[in-house]
N, C-alpha and C positions, 0 to 999 in steps of 0.2 A: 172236397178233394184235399188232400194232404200233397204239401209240398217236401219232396227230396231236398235236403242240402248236403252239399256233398263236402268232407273235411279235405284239406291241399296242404300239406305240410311244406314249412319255409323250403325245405330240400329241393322238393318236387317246382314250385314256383322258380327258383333260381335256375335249376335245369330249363326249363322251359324257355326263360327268360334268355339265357344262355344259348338256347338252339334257333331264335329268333337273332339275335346277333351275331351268330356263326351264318348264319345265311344270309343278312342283309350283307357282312361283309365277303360272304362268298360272291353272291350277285354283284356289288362294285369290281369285283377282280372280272369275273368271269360273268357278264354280261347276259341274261337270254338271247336267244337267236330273232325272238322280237323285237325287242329296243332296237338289234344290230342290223335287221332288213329296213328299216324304216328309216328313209333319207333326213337329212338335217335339216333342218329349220334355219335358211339363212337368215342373215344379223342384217337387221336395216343400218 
């Protein structure tokens, strides 16, 4: 069998890259409804 590789121009990387840290920083603002039903873990 022959293996596909497939070419990712620097561009296309940095977008990527970019729409992974637009949503890690979307999810610290604006929380899933997950994380938010789930009681807190009190602090011994």
């Amino acid at each position: 069998m022959t293996e596909v590789v497939r070419f990712v121009s620097k561009s296309e990387l940095e977008r990527d890259r970019l729409i992974r840290e637009a949503r890690a920083n979307y999810e610290r603002v604006f929380p899933s409804t997950d994380q938010a039903s789930t009681p807190p873990v009190p602090k011994k």
